[in-house]
C-alpha positions as CSV (number, residue, x, y, z in Angstrom):
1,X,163.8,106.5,112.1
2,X,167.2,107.7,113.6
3,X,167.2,111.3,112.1
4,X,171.0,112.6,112.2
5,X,171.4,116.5,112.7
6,X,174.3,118.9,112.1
7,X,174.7,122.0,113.5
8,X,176.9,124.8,112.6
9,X,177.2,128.3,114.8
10,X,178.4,131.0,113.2
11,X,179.8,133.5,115.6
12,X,183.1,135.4,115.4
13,X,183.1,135.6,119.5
14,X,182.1,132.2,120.6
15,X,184.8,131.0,117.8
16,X,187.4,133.0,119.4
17,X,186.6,131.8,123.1
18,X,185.8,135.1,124.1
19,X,182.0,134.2,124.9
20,X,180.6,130.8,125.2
21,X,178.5,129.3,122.5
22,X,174.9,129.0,124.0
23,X,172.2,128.2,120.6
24,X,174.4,125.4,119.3
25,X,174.4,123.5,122.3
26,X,170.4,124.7,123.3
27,X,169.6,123.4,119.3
28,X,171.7,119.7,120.2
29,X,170.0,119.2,123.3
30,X,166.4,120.1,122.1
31,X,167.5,117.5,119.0
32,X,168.4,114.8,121.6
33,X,165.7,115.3,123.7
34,X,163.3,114.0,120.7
35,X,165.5,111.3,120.1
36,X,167.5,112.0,117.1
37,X,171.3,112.1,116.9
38,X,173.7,114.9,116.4
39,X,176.6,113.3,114.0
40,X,178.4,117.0,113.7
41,X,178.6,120.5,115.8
42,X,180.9,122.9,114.8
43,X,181.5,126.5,115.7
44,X,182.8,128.5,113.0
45,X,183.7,132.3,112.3
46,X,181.6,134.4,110.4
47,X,183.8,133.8,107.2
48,X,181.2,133.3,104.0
49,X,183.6,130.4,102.1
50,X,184.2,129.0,105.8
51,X,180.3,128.5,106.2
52,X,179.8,127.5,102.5
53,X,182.0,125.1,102.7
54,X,181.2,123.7,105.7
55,X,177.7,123.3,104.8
56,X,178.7,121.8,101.1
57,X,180.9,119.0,103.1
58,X,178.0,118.4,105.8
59,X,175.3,118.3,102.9
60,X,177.5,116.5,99.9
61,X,179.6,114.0,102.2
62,X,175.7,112.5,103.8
63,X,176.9,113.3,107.3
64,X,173.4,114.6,108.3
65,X,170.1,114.6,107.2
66,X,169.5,117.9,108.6
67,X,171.5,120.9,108.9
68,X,170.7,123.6,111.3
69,X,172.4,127.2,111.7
70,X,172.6,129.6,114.3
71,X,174.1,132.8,115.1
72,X,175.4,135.4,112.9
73,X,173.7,137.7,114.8
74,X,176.5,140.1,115.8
């Protein structure tokens, strides 16, 4: 079974370029490495509609079976 991840990082700093984005790409390579897919990554401010809504498309438009979060640790 071909299990299809997204992943969303919140973080106002990697979002803005000012520091690079290290947990979304650690989460998509520990996905690939057990031999699932990652259909979406996206790094997104920490904006509460922005991550709502990104996670209400991801979850109602059957783009991933699993969504996983990071960040937002700030």
């Amino acid at each position: 079974m071909n299990i299809r991840f997204a992943i969303c990082t919140v973080s106002d700093r990697a979002f803005r370029g000012q520091r690079p984005d290290q947990s979304g790409p650690a989460l998509a390579k520990y996905v690939r490495s057990r031999g699932w897919a990652v259909s979406q990554a996206k790094t997104i401010p920490d904006d509460q509609q922005l991550i709502a809504g990104t996670l209400e498309d991801w979850a109602n438009t059957g783009q991933a079976d699993i969504i996983l979060t990071t960040g937002g640790t700030g």
